[in-house]
Biopython code that builds the backbone (N, CA, C, O; Angstrom):
import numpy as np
from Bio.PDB.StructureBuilder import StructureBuilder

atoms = [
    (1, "UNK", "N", (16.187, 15.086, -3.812)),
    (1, "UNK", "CA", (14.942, 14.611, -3.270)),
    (1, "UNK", "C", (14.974, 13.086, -3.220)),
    (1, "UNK", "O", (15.520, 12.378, -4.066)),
    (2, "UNK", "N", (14.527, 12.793, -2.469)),
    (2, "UNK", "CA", (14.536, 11.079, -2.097)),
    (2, "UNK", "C", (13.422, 10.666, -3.057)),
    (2, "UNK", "O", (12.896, 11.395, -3.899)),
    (3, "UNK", "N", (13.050, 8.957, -2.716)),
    (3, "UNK", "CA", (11.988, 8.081, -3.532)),
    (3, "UNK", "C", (10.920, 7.582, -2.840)),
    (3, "UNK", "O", (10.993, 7.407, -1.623)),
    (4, "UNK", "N", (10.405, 7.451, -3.169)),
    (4, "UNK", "CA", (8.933, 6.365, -2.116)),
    (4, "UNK", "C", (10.003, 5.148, -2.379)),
    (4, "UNK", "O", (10.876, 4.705, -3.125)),
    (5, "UNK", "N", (8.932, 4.882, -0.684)),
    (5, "UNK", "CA", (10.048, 3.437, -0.263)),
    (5, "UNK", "C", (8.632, 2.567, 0.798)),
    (5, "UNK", "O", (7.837, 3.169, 1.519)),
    (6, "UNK", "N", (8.677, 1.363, 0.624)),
    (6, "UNK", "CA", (8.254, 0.424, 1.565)),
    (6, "UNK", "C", (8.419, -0.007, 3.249)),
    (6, "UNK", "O", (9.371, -0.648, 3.694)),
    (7, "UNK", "N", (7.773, 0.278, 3.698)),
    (7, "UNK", "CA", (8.259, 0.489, 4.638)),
    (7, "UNK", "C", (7.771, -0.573, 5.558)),
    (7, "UNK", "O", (6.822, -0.965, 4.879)),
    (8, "UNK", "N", (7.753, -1.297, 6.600)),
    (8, "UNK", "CA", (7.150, -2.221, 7.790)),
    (8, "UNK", "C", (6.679, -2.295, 8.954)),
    (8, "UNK", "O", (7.377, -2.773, 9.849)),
    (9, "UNK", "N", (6.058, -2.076, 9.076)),
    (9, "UNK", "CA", (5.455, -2.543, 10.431)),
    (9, "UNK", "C", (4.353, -2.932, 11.285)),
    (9, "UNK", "O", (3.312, -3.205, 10.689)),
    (10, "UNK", "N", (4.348, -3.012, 12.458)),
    (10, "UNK", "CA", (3.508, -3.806, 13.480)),
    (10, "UNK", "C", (3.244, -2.814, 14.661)),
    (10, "UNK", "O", (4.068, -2.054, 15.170)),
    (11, "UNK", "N", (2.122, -2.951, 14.944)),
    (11, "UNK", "CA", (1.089, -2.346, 16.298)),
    (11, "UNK", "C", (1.450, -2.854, 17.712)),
    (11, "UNK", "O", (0.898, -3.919, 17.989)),
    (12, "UNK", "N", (1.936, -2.540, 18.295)),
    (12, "UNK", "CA", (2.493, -2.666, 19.727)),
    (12, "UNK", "C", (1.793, -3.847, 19.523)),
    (12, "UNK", "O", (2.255, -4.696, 18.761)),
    (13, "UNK", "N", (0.562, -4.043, 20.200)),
    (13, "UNK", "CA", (-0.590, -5.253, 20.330)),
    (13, "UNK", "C", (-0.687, -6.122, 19.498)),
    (13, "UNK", "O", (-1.671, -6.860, 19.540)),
    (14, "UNK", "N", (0.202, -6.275, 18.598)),
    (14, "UNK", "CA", (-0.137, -6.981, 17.265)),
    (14, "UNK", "C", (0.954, -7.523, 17.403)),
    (14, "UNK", "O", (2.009, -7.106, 17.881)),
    (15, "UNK", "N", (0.467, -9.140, 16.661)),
    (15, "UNK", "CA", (1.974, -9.568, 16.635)),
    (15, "UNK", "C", (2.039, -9.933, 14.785)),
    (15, "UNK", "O", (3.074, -10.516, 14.459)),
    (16, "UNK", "N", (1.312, -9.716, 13.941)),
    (16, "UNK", "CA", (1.494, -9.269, 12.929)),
    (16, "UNK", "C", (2.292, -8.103, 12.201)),
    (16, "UNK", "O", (2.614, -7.117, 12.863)),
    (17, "UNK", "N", (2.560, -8.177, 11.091)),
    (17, "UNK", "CA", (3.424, -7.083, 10.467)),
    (17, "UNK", "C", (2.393, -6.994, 9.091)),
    (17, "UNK", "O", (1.667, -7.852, 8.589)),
    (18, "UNK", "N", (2.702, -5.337, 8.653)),
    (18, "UNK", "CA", (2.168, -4.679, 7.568)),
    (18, "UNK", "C", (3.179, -4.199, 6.877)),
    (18, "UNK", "O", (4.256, -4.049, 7.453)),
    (19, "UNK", "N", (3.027, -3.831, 5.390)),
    (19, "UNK", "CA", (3.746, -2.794, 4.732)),
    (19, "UNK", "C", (3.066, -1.793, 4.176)),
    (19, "UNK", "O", (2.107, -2.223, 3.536)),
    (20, "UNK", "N", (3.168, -0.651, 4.159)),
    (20, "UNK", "CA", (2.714, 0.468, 3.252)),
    (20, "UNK", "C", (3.963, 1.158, 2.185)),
    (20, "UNK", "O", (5.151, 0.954, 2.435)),
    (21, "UNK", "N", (3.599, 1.848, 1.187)),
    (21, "UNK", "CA", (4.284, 2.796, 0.244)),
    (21, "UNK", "C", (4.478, 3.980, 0.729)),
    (21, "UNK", "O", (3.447, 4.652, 0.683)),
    (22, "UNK", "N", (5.250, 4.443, 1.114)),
    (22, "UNK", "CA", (5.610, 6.425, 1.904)),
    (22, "UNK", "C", (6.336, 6.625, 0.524)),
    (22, "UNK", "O", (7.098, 5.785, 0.044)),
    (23, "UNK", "N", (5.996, 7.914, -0.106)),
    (23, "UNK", "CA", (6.183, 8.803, -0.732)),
    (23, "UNK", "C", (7.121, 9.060, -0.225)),
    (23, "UNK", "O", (7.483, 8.900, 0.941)),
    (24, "UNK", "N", (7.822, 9.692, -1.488)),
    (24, "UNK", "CA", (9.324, 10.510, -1.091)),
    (24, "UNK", "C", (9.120, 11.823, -0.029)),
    (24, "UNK", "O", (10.024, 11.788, 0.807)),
    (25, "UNK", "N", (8.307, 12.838, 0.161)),
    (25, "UNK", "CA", (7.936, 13.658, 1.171)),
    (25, "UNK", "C", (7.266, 13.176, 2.344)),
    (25, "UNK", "O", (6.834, 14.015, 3.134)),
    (26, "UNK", "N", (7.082, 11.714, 2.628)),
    (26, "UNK", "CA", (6.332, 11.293, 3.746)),
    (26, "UNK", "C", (5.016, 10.979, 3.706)),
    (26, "UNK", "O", (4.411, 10.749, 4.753)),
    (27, "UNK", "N", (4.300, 10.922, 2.277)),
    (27, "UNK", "CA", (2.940, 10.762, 2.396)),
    (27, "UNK", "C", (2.909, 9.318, 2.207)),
    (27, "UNK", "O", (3.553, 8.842, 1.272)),
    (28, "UNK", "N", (1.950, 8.244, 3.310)),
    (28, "UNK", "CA", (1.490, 7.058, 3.097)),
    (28, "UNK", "C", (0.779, 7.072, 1.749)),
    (28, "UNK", "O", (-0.193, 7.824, 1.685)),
    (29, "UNK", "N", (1.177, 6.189, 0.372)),
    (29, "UNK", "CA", (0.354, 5.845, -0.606)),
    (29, "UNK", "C", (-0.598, 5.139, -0.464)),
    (29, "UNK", "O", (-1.757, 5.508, -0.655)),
    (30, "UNK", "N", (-0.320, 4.237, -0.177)),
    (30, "UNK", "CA", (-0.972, 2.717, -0.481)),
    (30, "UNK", "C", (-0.562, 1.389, 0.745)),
    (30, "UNK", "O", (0.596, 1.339, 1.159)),
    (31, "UNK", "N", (-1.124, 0.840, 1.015)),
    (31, "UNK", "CA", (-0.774, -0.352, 2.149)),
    (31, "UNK", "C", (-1.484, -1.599, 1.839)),
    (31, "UNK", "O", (-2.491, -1.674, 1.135)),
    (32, "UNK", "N", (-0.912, -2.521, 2.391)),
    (32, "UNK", "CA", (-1.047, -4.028, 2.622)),
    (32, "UNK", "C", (-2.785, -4.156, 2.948)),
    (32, "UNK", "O", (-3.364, -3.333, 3.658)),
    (33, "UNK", "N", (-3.402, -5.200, 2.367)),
    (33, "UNK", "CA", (-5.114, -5.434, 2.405)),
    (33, "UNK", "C", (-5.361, -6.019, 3.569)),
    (33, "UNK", "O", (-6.505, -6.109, 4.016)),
    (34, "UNK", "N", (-4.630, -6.337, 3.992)),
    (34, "UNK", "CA", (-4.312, -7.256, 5.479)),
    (34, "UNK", "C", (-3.330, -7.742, 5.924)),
    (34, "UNK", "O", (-2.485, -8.398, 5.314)),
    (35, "UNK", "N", (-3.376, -7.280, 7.737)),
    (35, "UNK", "CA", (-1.833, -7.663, 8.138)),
    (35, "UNK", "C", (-1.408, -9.372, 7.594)),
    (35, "UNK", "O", (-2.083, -10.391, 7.451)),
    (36, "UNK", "N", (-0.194, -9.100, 7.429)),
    (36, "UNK", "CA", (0.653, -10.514, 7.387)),
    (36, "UNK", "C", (1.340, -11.227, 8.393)),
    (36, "UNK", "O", (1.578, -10.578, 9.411)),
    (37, "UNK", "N", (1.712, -12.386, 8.364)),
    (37, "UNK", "CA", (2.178, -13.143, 9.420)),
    (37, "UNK", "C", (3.896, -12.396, 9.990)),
    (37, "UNK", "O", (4.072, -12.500, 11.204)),
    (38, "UNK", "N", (4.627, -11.962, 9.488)),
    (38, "UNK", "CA", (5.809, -11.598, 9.532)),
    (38, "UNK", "C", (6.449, -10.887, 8.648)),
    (38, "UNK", "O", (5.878, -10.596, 7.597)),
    (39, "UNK", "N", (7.435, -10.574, 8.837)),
    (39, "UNK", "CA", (8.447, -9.742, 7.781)),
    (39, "UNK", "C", (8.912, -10.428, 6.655)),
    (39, "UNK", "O", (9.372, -9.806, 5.697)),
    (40, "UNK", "N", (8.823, -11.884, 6.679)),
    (40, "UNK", "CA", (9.267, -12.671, 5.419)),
    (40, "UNK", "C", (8.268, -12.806, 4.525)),
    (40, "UNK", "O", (8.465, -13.465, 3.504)),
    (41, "UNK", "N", (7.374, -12.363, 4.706)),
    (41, "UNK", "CA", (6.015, -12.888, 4.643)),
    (41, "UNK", "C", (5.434, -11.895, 4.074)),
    (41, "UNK", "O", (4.733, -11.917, 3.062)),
    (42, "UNK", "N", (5.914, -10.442, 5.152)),
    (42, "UNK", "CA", (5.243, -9.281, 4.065)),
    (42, "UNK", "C", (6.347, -8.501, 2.826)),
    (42, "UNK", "O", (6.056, -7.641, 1.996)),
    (43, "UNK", "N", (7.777, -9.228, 3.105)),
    (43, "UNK", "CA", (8.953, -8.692, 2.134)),
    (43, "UNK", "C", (8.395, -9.635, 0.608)),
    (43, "UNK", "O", (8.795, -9.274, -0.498)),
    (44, "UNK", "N", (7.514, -10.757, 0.760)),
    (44, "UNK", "CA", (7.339, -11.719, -0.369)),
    (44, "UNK", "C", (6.248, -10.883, -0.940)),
    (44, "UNK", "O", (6.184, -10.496, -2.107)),
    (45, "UNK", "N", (5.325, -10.629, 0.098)),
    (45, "UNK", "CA", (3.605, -9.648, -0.527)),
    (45, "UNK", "C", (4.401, -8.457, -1.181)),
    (45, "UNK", "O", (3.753, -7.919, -2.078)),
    (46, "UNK", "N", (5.561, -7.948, -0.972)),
    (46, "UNK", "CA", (6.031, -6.664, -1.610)),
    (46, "UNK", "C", (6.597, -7.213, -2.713)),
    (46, "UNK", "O", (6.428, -6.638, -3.788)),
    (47, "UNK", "N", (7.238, -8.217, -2.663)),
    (47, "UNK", "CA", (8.123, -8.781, -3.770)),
    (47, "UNK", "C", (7.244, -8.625, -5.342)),
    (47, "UNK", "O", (7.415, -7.959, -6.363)),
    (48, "UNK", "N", (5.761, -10.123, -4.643)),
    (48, "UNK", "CA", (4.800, -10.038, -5.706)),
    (48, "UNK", "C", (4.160, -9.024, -5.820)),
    (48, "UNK", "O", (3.693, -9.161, -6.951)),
    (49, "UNK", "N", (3.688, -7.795, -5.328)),
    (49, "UNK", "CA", (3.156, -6.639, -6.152)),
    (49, "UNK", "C", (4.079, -5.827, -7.148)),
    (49, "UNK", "O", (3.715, -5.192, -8.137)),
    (50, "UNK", "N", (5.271, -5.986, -6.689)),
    (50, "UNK", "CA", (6.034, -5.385, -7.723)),
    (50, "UNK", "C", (6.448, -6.199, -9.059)),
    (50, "UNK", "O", (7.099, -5.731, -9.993)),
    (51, "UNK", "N", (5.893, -7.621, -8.950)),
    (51, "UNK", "CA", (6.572, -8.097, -10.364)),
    (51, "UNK", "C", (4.600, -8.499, -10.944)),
    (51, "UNK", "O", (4.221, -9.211, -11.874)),
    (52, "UNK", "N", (3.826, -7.749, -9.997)),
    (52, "UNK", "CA", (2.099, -8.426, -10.826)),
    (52, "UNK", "C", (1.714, -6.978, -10.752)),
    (52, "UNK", "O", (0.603, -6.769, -10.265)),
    (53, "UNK", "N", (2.539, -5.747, -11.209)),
    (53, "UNK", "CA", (2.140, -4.320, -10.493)),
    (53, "UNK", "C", (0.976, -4.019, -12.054)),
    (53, "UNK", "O", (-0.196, -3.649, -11.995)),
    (54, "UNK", "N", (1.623, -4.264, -13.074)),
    (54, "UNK", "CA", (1.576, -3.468, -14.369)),
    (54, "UNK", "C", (0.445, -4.548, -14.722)),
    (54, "UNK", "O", (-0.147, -4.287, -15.769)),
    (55, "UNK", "N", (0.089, -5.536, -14.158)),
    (55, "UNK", "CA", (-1.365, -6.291, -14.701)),
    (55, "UNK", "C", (-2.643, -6.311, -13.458)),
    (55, "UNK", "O", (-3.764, -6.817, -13.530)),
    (56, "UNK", "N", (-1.937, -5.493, -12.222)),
    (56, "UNK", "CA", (-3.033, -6.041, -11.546)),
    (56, "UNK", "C", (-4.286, -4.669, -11.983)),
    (56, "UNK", "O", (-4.103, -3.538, -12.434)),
    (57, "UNK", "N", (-5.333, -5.287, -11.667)),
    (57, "UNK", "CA", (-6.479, -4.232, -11.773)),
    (57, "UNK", "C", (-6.949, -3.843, -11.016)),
    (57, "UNK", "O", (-7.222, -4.616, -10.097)),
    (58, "UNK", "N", (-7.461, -2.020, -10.859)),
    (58, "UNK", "CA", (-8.027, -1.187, -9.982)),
    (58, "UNK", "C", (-9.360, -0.906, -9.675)),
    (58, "UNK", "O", (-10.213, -1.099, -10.542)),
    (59, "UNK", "N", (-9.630, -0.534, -8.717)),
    (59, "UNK", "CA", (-11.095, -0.552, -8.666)),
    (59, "UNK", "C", (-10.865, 0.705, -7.846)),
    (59, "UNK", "O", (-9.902, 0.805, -7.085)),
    (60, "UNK", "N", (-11.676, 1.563, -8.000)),
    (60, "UNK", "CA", (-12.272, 2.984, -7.548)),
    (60, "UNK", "C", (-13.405, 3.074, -7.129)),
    (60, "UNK", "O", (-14.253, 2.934, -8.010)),
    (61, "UNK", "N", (-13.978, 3.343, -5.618)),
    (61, "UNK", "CA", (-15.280, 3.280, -4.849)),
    (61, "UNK", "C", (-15.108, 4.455, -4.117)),
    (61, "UNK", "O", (-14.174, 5.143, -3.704)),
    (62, "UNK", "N", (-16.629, 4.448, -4.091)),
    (62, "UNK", "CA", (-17.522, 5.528, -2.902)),
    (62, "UNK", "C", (-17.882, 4.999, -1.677)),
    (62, "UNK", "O", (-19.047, 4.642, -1.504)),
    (63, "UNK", "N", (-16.955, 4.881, -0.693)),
    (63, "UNK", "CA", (-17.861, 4.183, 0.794)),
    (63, "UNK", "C", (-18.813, 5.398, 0.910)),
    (63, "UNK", "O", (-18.859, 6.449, 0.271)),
    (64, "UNK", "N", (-19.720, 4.812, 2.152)),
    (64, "UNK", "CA", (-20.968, 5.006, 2.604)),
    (64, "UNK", "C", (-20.862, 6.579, 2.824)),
    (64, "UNK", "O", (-21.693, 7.401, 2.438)),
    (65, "UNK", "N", (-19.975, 6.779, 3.344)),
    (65, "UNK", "CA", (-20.032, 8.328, 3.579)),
    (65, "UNK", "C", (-19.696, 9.398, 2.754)),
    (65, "UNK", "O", (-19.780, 10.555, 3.168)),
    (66, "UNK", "N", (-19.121, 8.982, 1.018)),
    (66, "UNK", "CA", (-19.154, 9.885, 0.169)),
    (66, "UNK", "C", (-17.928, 9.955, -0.200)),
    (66, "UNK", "O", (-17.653, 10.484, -1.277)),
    (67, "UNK", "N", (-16.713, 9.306, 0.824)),
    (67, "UNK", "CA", (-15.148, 9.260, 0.543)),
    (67, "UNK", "C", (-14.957, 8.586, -1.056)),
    (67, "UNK", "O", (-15.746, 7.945, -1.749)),
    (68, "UNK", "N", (-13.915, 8.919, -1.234)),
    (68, "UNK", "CA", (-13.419, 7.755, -2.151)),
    (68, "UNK", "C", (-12.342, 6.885, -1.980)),
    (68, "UNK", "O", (-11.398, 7.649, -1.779)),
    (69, "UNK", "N", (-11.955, 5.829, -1.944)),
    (69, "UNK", "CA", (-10.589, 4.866, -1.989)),
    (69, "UNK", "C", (-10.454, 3.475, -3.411)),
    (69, "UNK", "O", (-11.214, 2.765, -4.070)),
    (70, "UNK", "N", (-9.294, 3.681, -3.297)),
    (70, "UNK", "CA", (-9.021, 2.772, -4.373)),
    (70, "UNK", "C", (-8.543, 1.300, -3.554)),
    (70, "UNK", "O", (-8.138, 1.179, -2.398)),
    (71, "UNK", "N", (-8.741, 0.305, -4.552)),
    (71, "UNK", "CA", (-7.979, -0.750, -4.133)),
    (71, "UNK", "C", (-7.065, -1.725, -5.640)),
    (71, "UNK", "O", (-7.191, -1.552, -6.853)),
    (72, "UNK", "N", (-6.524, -2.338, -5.163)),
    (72, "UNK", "CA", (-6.044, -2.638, -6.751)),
    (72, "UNK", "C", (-5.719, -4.891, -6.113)),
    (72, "UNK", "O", (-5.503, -5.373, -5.001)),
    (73, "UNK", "N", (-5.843, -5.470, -7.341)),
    (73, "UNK", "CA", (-6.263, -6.535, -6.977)),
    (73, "UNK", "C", (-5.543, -7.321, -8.659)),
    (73, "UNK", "O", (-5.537, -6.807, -9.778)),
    (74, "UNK", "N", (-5.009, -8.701, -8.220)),
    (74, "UNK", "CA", (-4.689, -9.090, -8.829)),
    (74, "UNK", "C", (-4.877, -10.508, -8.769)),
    (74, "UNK", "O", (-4.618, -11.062, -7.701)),
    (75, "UNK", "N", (-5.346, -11.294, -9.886)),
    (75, "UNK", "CA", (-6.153, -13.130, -10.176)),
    (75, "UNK", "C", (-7.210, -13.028, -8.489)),
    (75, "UNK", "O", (-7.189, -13.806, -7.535)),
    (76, "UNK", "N", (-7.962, -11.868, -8.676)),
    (76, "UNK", "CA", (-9.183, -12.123, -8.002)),
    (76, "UNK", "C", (-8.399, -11.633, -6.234)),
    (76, "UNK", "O", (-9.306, -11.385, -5.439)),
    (77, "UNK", "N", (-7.070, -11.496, -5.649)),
    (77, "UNK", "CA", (-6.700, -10.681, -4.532)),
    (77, "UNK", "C", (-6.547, -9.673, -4.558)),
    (77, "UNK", "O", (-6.206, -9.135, -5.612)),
    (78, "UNK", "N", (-6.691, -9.113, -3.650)),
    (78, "UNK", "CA", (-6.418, -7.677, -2.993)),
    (78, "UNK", "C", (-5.266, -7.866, -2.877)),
    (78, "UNK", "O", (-4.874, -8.687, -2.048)),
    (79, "UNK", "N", (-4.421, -7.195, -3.637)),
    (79, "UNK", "CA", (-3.005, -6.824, -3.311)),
    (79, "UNK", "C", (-2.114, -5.821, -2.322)),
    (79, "UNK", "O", (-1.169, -6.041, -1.565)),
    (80, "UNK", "N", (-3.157, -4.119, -2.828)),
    (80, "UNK", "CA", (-3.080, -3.356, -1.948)),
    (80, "UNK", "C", (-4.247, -2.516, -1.944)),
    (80, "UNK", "O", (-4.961, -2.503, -2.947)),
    (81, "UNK", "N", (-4.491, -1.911, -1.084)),
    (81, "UNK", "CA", (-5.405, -0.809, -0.616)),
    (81, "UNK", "C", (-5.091, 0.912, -0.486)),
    (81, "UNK", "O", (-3.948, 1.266, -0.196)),
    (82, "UNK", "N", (-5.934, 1.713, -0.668)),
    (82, "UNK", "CA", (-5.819, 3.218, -0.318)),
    (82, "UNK", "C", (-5.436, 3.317, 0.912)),
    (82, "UNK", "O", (-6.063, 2.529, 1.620)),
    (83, "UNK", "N", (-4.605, 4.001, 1.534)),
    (83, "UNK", "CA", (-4.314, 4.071, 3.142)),
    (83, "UNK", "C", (-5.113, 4.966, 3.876)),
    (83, "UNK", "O", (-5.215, 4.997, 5.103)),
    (84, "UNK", "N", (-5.773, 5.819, 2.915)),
    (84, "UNK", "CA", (-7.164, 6.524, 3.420)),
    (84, "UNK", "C", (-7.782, 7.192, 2.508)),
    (84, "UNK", "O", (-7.268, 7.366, 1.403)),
    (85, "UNK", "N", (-8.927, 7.647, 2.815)),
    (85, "UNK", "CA", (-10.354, 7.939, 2.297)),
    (85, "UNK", "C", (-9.976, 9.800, 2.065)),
    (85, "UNK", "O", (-9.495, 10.592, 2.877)),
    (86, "UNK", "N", (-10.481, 10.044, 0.455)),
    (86, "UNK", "CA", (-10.270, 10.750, -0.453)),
    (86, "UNK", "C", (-11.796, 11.720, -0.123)),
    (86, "UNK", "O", (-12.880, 11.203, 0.149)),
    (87, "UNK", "N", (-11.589, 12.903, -0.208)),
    (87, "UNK", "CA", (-13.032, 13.739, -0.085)),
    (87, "UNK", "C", (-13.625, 13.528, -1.747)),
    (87, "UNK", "O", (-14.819, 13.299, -1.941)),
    (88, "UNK", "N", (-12.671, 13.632, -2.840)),
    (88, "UNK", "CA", (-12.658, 13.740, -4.025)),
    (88, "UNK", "C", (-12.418, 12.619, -4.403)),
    (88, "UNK", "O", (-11.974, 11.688, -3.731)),
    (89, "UNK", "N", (-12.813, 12.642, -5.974)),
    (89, "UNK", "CA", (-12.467, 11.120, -6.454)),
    (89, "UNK", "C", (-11.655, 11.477, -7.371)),
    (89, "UNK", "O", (-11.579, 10.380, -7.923)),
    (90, "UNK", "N", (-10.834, 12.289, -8.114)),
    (90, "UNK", "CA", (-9.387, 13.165, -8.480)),
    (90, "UNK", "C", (-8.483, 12.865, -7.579)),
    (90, "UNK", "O", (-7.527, 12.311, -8.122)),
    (91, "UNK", "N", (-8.312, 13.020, -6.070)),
    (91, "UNK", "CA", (-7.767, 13.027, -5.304)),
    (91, "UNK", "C", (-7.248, 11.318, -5.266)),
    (91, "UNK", "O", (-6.085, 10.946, -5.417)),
    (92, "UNK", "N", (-8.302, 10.536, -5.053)),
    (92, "UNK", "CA", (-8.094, 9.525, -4.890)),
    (92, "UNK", "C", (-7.375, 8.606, -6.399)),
    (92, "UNK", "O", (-6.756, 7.564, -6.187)),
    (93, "UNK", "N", (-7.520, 9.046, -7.623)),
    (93, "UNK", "CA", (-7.424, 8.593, -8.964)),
    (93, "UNK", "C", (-5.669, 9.067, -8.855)),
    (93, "UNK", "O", (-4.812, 8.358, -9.383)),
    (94, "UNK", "N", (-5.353, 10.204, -8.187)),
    (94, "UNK", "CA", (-4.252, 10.909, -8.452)),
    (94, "UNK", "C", (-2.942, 10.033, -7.697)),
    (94, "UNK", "O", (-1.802, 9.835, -8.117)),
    (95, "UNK", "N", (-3.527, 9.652, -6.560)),
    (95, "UNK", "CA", (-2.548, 9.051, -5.337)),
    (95, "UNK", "C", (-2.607, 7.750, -5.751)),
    (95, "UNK", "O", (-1.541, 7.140, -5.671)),
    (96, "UNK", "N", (-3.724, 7.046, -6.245)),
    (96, "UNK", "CA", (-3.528, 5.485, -7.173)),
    (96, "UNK", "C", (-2.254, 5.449, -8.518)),
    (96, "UNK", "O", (-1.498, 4.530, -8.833)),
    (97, "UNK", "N", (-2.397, 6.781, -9.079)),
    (97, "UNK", "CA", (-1.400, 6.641, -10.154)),
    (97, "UNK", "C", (-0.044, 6.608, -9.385)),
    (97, "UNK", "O", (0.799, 5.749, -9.640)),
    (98, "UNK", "N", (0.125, 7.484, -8.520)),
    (98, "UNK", "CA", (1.513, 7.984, -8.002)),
    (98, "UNK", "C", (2.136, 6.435, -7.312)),
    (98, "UNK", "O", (3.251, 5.945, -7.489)),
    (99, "UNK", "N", (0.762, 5.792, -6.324)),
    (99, "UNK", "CA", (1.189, 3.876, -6.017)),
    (99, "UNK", "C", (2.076, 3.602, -7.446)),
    (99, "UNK", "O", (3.278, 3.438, -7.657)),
    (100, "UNK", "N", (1.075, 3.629, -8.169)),
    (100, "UNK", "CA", (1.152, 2.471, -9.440)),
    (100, "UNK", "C", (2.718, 2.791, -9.696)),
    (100, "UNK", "O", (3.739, 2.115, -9.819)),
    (101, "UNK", "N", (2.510, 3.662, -9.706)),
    (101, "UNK", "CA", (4.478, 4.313, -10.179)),
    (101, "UNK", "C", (5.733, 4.558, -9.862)),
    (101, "UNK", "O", (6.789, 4.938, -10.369)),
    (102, "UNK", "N", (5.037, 4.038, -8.332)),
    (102, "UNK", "CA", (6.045, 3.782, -7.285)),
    (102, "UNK", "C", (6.316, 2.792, -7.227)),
    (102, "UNK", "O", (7.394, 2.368, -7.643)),
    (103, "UNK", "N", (5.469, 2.125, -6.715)),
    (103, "UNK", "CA", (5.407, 0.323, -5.979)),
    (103, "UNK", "C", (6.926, -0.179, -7.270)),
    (103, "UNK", "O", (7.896, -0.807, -6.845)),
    (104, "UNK", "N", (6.856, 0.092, -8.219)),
    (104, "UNK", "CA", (7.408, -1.195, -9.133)),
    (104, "UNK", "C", (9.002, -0.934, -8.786)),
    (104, "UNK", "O", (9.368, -2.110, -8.800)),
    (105, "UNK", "N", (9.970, -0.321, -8.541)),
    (105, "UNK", "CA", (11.107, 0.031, -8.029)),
    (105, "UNK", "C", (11.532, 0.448, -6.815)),
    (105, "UNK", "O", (12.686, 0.488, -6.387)),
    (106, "UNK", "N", (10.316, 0.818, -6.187)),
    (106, "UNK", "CA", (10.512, 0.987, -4.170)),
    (106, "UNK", "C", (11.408, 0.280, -3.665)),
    (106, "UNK", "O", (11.160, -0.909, -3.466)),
    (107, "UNK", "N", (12.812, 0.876, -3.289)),
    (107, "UNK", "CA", (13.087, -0.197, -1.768)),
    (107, "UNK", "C", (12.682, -0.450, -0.727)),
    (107, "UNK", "O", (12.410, 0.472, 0.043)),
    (108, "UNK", "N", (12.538, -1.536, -0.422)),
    (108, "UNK", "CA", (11.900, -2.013, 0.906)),
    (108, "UNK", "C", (12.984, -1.742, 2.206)),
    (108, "UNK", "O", (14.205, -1.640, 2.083)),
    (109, "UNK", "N", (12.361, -1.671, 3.232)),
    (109, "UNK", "CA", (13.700, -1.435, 4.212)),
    (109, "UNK", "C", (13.726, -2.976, 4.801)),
    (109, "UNK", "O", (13.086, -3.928, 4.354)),
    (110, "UNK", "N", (14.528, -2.972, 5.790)),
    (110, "UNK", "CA", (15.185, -4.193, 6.370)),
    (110, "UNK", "C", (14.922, -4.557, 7.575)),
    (110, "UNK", "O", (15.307, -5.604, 8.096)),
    (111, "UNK", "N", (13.955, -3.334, 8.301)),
    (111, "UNK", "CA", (13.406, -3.616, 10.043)),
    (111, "UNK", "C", (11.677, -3.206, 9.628)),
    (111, "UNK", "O", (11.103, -2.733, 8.647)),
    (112, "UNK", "N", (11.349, -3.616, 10.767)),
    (112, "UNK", "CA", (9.800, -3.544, 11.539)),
    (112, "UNK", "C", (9.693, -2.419, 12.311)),
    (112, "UNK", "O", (10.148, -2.412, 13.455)),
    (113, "UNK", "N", (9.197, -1.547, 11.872)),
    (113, "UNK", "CA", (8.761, -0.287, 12.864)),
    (113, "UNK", "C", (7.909, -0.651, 13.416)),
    (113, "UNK", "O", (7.109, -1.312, 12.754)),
    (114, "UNK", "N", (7.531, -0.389, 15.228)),
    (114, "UNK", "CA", (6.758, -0.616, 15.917)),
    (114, "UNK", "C", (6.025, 1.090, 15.916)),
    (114, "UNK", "O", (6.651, 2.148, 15.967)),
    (115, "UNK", "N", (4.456, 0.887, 15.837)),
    (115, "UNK", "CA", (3.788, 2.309, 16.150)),
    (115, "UNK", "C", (3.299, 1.448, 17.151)),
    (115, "UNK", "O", (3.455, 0.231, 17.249)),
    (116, "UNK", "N", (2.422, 2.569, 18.205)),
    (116, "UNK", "CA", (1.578, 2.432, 19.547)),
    (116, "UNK", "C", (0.336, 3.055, 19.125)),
    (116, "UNK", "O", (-0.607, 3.147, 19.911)),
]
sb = StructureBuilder()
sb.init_structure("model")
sb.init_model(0)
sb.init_chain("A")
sb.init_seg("    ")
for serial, (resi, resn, name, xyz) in enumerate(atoms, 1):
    if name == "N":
        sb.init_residue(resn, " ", resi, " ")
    sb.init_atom(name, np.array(xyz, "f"), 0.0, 1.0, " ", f" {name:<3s}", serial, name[0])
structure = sb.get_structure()
């Protein structure tokens, strides 16, 4: 079985780049709080969550419609975010641990995936 890995990319229309966490079976964990300027740029935002992983702090919310998402934040930033909205708040507590336990040894890859 493979590992969660980091992965990159940018929106046709965008000339920004993102990273998210994919689970070893393909599930998006966790992603970037906001796009970044480039790939050097978001390989550094990956760099520092993995060496500020084990101090940054989480926060667990209810948006307006009853979902739940986590975000996790470190000296007052958003580091990373839920990549989507939880019916449950188990659900959402469960996929924050699985980030937390990933992010710190993930390889990052080496290209920019373009989605449309």
């Amino acid at each position: 079985m493979g590992s969660a890995r980091f992965q990159f990319f940018t929106r046709s229309a965008a000339s920004s780049v993102e990273w998210r966490l994919i689970s070893a079976n393909n599930r998006d964990l966790g992603r970037c709080a906001a796009p970044l300027g480039d790939l050097v740029s978001c390989r550094l935002a990956v760099d520092r969550l993995r060496e500020t992983i084990d101090a940054a702090d989480e926060i667990v919310l209810q948006d307006p419609s009853g979902d739940w998402r986590w975000l996790m934040s470190w000296q007052d930033q958003v580091v990373a975010i839920s990549s989507r909205a939880h019916p449950r708040r188990p659900e959402c507590l469960a996929t924050l641990v699985q980030f937390r336990r990933s992010a710190g040894d993930a390889p990052a890859g080496l290209h920019v995936r373009t989605f449309r």
